[in-house]
C-alpha positions in Angstrom: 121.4 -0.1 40.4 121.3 -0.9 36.9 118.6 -3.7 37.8 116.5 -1.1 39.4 116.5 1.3 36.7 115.9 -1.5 34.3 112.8 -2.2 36.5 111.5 1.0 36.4 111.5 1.8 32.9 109.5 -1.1 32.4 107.3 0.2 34.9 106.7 3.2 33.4 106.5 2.0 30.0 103.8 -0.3 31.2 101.4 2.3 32.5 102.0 4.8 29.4 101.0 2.0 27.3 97.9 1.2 29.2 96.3 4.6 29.5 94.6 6.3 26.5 96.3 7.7 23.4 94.8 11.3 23.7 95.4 11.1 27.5 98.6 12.1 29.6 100.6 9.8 31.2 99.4 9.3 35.0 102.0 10.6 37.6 102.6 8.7 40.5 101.1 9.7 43.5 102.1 7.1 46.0 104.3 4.5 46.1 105.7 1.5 48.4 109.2 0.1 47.5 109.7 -3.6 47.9 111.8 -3.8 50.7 108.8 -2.2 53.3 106.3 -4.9 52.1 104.7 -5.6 55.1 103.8 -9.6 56.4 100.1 -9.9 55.6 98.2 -11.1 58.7 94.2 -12.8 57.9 91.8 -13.2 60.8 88.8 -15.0 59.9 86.3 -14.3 62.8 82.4 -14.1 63.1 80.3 -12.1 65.2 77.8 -15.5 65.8 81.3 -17.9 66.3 81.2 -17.9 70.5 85.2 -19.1 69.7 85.7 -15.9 68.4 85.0 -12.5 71.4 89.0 -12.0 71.9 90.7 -13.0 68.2 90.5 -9.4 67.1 93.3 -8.4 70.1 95.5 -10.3 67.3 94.7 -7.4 65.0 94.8 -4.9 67.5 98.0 -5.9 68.7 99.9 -6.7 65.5 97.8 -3.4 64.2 100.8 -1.9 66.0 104.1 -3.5 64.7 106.1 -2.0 61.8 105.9 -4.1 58.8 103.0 -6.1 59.6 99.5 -5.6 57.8 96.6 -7.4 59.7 93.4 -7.6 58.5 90.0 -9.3 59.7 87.8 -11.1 57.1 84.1 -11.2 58.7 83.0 -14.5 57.4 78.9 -15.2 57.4 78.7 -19.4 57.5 77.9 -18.8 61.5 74.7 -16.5 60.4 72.6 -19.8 60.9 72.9 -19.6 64.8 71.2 -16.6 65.7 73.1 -13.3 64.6 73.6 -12.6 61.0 77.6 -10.8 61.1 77.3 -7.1 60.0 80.9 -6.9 58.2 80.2 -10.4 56.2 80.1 -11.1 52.6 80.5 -14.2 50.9 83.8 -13.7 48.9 85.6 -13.6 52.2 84.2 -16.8 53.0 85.3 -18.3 49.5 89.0 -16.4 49.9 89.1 -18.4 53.3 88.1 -22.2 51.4 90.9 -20.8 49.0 93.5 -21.2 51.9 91.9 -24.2 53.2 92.1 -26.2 50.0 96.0 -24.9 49.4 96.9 -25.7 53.1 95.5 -28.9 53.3 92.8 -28.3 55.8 89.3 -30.7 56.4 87.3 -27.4 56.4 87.2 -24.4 57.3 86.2 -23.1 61.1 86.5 -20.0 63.0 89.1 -17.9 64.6 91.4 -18.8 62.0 94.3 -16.4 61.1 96.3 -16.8 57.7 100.1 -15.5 57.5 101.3 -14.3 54.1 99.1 -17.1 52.4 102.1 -19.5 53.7 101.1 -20.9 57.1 97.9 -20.8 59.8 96.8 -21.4 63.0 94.3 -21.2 65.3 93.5 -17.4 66.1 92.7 -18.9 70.0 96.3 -19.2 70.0 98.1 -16.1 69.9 101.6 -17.3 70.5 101.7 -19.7 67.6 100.2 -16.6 65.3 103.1 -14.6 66.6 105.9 -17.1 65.7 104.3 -17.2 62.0 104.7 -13.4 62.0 108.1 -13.5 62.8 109.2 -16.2 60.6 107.5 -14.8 57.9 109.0 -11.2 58.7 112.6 -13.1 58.5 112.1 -14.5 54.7 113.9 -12.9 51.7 111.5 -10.9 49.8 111.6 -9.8 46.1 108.5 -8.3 45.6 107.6 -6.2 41.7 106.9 -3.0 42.5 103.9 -1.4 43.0 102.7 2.0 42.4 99.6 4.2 43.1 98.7 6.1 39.9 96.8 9.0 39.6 93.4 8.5 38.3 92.6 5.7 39.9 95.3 3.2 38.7 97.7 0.7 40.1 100.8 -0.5 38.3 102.3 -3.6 38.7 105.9 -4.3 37.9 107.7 -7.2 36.6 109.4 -9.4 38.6 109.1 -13.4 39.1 105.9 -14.6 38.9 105.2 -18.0 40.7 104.2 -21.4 38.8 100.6 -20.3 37.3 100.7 -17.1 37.9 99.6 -15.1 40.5 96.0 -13.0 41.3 96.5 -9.0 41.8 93.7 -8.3 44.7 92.3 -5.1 45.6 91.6 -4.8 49.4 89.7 -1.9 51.0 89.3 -2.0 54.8 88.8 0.2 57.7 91.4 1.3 59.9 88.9 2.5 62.7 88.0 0.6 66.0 84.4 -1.0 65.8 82.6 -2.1 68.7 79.9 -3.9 67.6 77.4 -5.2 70.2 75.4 -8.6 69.7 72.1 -8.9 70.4 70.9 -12.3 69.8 72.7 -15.5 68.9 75.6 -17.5 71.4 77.3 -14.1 71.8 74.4 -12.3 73.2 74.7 -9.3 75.7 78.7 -9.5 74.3 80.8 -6.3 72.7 83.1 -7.3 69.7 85.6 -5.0 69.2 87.7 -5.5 65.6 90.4 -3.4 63.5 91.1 -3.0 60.0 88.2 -4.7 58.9 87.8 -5.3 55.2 85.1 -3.7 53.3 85.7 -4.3 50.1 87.8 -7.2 47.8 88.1 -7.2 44.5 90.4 -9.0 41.7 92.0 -7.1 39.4 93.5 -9.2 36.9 96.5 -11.6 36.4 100.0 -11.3 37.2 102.4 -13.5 35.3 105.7 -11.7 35.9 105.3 -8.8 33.3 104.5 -5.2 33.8 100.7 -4.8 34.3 98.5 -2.2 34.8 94.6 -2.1 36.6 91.9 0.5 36.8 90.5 0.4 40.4 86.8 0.3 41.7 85.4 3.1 43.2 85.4 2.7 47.2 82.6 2.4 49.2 83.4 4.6 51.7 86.1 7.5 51.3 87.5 6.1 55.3 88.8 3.2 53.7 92.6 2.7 53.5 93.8 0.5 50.4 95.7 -2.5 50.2 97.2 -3.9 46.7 98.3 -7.9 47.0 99.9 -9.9 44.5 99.1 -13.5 45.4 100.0 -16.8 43.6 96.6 -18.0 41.8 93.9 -19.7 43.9 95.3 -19.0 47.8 98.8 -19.4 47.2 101.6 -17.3 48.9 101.6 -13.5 49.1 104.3 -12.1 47.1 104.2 -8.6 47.6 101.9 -5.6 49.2 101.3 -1.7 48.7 99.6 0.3 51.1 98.0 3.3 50.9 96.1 4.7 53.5 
């Protein structure tokens, strides 16, 4: 208890001191406790990869579990072959060559799906995606907390921040089914239906174990939920995730 209380003072302290002298302190509007962090669940699909038609059931299916935050990363490095993807942007595609650099991996390739920043596999194989989920979902966590201000702001707590510090991500993304239908390319005449596809991805700032506050962008579309992730610097594990929808 005393931990805890130690923990949010700091926390506290740490937003006060960020905002503006004439200003009043931010109240907290929303706010996810550490032990809910949900596993974080990466699908990196394309509308042109012909691999790729069923990988977003993985999302749609582990859309539904408790504790488990899935999210699909449109990639556009299949563009070339016909159909340019209409979610894609090129930071996904450089978040993905992150993971493949960390992990060890010749390149990149498509349906790939990314568990906590720890382990992947193939999203053509849904039962090896699954065990990563539940071995992930089985791992001590001790997250820093997390909390939603008012006015736009996100404070970080302190906790332990892994060797070089850790990368405090912004990620907006769309909870709503979209059927998209291709019209040209390998996947011609085919319907794509994905969930909780990201919009928007930002970096915040650094994490390095001490209490930290961020101003976030504006979003791009007020039917996007929000995810905050602390991540060890340059793809390394996810350490700990607030959601608000």
């Amino acid at each position: 208890m005393l931990r805890r209380a130690v923990l949010s003072l700091a926390l506290a302290l740490a937003v006060a001191a960020a905002a503006p002298a004439s200003s009043r302190p931010h109240k907290a509007v929303a706010k996810t406790p550490a032990a809910v962090s949900p596993v974080v669940v990466e699908l990196y699909t394309a509308q042109g990869c012909s691999s790729c038609g069923k990988a977003g059931a993985i999302v749609e299916t582990l859309a539904a579990r408790k504790g488990v935050l899935p999210l699909t990363f449109a990639v556009d490095y299949w563009d070339y072959l016909g159909w340019s993807d209409t979610f894609a942007k090129p930071a996904f595609a450089e978040r993905q060559r992150a993971y493949a650099k960390r992990l060890a991996l010749r390149e990149v390739y498509t349906p790939q799906v990314v568990v906590d920043g720890r382990a992947q596999a193939a999203g053509v194989h849904p039962e090896r995606v699954g065990k990563l989920v539940d071995e992930a979902a089985a791992l001590k966590r001790d997250p820093p907390q997390m909390v939603f201000q008012a006015g736009e702001r996100i404070a970080v707590g302190s906790g332990r921040a892994p060797l070089g510090g850790a990368d405090v991500w912004l990620v907006r993304y769309d909870p709503r089914v979209q059927e998209v239908a291709i019209k040209r390319g390998d996947n011609k005449g085919q319907t794509f239906v994905l969930r909780n596809v990201v919009r928007q991805l930002v970096r915040l700032g650094g994490w390095t174990g001490r209490p930290v506050s961020f101003k976030s962008p504006p979003a791009e579309d007020d039917n996007l939920s929000t995810a905050i992730i602390v991540q060890g610097a340059k793809g390394g594990r996810i350490i700990g995730v607030a959601v608000k929808d």
